[in-house]
C-alpha positions, 0 to 999 in steps of 0.5 A: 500500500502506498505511503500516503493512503497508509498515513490517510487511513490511520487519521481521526476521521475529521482529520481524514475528511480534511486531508482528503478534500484537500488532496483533491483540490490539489489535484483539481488546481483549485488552492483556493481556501488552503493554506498554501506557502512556497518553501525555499530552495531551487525547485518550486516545492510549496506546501499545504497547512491541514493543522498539523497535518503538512502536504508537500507538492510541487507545482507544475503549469498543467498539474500539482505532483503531490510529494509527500504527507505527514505530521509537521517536522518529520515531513520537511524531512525528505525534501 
């Protein structure tokens, strides 16, 4: 199974709905009403703010490539 859908599945449920909504609209585009922030370094690498919950992406013109989810600190880990 992969990482993030583990990660997903052992959410509170309220958590899980948040994430989960959240991933789509990453996927569809639409960042409005997230709490979205660009991280430094050389690659356009932003993440999303679920509470404590980060998403790592980097955006593209046509998509949003989702990196990486976790808690904050450990997620910032592996970028």
């Amino acid at each position: 199974m992969e990482k993030y859908k583990k990660f997903i599945q052992k959410l509170p449920k309220s958590l899980r709905l948040k994430a989960i909504k959240a991933l789509y609209k990453l996927a569809e585009g639409d960042l409005k009403g997230l709490d979205i922030k660009e991280l430094s370094g050389p690659y356009e690498i932003h993440r999303c703010r679920i509470g404590k919950i980060r998403i790592i992406f980097q955006k593209k013109p046509s998509v949003n490539m989702i990196m990486d989810i976790g808690f904050r600190g450990g997620v910032y880990k592996n970028c």
